[in-house]
C-alpha positions as CSV (number, residue, x, y, z in Angstrom):
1,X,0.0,0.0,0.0
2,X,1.4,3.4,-1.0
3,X,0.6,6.2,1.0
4,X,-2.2,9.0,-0.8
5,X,-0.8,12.1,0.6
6,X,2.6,13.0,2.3
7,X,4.2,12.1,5.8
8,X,5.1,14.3,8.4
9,X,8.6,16.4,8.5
10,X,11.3,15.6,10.5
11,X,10.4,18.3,13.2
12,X,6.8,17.6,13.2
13,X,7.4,14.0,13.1
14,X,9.3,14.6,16.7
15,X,6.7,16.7,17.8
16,X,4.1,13.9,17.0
17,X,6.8,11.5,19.0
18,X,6.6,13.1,21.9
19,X,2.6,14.5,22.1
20,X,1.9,10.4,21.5
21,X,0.9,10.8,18.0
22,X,3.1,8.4,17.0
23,X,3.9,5.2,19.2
24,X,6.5,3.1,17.3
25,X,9.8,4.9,15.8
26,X,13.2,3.2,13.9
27,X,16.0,5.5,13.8
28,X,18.5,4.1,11.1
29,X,21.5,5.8,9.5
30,X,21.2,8.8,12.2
31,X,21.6,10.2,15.2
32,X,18.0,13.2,15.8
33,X,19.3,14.1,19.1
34,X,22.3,14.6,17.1
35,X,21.6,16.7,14.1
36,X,17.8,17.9,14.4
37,X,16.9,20.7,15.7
38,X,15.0,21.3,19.2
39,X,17.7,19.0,20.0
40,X,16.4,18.9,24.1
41,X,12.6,18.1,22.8
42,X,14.0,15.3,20.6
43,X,15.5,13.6,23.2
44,X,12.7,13.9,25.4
45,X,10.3,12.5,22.6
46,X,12.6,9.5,22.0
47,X,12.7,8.8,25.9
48,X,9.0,8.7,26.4
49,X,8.3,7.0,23.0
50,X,6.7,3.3,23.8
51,X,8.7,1.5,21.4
52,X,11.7,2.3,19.8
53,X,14.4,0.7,17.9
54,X,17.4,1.7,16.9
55,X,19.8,0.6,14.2
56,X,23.4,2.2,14.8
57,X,27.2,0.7,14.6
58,X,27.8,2.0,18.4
59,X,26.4,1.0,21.7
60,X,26.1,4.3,23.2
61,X,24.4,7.1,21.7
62,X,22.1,9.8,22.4
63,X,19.6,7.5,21.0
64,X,20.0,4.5,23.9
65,X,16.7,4.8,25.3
66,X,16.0,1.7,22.4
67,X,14.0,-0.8,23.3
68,X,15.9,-2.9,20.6
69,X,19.1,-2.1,19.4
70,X,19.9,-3.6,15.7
71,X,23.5,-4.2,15.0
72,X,24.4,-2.1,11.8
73,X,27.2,-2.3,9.6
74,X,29.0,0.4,10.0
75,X,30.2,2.9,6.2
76,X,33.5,0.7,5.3
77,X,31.2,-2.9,5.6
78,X,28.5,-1.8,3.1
79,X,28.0,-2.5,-0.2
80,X,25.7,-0.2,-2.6
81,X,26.0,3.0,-3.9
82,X,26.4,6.5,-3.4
83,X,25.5,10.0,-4.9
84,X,27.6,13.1,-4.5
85,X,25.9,16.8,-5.4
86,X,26.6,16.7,-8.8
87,X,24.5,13.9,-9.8
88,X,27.1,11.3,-9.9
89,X,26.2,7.8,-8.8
90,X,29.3,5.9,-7.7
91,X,29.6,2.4,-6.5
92,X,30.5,2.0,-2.9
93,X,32.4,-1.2,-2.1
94,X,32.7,-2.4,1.5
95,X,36.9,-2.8,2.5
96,X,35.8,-4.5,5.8
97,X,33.7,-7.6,7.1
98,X,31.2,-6.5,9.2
99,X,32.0,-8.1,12.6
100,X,29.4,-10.2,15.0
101,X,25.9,-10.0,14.0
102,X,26.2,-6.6,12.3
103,X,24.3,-6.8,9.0
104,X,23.9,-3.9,6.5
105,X,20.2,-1.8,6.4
106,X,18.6,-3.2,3.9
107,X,19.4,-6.6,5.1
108,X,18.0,-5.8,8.1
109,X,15.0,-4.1,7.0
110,X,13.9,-7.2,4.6
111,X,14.1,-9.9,7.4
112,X,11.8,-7.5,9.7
113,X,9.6,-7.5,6.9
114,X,9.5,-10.7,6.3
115,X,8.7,-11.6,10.1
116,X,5.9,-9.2,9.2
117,X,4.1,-11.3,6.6
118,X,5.7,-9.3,3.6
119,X,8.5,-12.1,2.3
120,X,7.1,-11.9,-1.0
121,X,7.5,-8.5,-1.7
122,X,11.0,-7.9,0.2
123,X,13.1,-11.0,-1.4
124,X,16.4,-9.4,-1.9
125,X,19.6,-11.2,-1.8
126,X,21.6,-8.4,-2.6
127,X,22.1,-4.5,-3.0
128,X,22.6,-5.4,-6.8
129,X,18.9,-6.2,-7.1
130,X,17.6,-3.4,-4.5
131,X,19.1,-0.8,-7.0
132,X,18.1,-2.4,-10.8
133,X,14.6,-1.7,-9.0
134,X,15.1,1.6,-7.9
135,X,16.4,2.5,-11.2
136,X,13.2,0.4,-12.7
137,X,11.5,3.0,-10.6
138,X,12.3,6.0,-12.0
139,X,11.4,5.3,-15.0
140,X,7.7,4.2,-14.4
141,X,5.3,6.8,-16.2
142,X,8.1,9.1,-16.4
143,X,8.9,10.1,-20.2
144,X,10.7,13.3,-19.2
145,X,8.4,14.3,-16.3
146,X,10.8,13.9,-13.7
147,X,14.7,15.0,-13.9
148,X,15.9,12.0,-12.0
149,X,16.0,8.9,-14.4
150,X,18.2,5.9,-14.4
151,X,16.3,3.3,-16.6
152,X,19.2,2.7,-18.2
153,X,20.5,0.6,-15.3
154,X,16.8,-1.2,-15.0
155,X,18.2,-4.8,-16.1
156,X,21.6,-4.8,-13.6
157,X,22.8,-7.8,-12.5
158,X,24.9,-8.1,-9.4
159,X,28.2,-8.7,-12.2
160,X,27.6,-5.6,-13.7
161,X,26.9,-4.1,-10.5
162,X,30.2,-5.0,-9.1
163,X,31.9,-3.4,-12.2
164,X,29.9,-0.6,-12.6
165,X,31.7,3.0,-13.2
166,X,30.1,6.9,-11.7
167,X,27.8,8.0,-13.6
168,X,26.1,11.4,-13.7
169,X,21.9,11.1,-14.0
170,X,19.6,11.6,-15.9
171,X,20.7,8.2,-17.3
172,X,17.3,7.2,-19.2
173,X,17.1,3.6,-21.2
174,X,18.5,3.6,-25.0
175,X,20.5,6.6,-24.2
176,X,24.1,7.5,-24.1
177,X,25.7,8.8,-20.9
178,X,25.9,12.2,-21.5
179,X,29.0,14.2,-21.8
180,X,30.1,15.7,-17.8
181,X,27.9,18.9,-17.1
182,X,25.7,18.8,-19.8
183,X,22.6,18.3,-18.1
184,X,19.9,21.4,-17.7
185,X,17.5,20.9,-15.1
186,X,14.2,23.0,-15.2
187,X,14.1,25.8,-13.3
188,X,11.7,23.8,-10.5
189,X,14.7,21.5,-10.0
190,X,16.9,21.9,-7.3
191,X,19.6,19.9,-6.8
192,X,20.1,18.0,-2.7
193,X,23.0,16.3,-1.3
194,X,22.8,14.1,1.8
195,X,25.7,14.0,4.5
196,X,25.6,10.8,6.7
197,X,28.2,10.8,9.9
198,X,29.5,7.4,10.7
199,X,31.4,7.3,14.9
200,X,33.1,4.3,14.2
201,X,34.2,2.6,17.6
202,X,35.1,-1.5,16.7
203,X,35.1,-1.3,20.7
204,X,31.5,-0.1,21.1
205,X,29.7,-1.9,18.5
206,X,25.9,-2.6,18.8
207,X,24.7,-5.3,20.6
208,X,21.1,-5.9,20.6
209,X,19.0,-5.7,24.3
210,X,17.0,-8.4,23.1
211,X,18.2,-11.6,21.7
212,X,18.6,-11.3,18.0
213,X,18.8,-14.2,15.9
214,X,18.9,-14.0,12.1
215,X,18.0,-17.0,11.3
């Protein structure tokens, strides 16, 4: 089920957090206490949220009032991809094994969903496959509606994955990669970069407060 209108914000999210709007909450891949605003409010909304879990490659954060703490793999044990502010979409190859029962995010994500009754729809072996659909998706009904198109890479298998080169988008299906800088967007376009923080402590990795077994 997709959803018909759009989610809260970050800050109102909080805000619906800690007014008990919202009862469940999984932080992955950051650190709100951290880097949101209202900083003292978003603590207090994560301490008094009923259930939380918490995904992170540390045991002590600003986020350990988890009810379940998910071992992560931490930036150098993942495998997948990555895109600067220019558009370019480079291949991100892990240099070290993740240790214990650290597992990478979307590893993670697809066995809670299949615990959930959703195996069918979240039967990925590997990052290879998670991104030939995401490219899939930005193609659907698009035709030139939206900037962002990498149909091209659609049909990816996890050997072509593993030697795939940057590339800049748009990347659309039957058509050349385009020369560096060539790209116009229209003038409703504005280009967003992400920054992600990685506290990397071998000492302090993540162990669960509930027995985790991936089985």
């Amino acid at each position: 089920m997709i959803a018909d209108r759009p989610g809260l914000k970050a800050v109102d999210m909080f805000r619906a957090v800690g007014d008990g709007r919202i009862k469940a909450l999984w932080i992955m891949a950051t650190n709100p206490v951290d880097s949101m605003p209202e900083a003292d409010l978003v603590e207090q909304a994560i301490r008094n949220c009923p259930f939380l879990v918490v995904s992170d490659v540390v045991r002590e954060t600003d986020t350990v009032h988890a009810r379940v703490k998910l071992p992560a793999a931490a930036w150098g044990e993942k495998d997948g991809t990555t895109t600067n502010s220019e558009r370019r979409i480079s291949r991100q190859r892990l240099f070290l094994p993740a240790p214990g029962a650290a597992r990478p995010d979307w590893w993670i994500i697809c066995e809670v969903a299949k615990r959930m009754g959703f195996a069918h729809a979240f039967a990925y072996t590997s990052a290879a496959e998670i991104f030939a659909e995401h490219a899939a998706l930005s193609a659907f009904e698009n035709d030139g509606a939206r900037a962002f198109d990498i149909g091209g890479f659609a049909r990816v298998d996890k050997q072509s994955f593993d030697r795939m080169q940057p590339f800049q988008w748009p990347q659309p299906k039957g058509v050349r990669p385009a020369k560096r800088g060539s790209f116009r967007p229209a003038a409703s376009t504005r280009p967003t970069a992400r920054r992600a923080s990685c506290r990397f402590a071998r000492s302090q990795r993540c162990a669960p407060t509930l027995p985790i077994r991936w089985s």
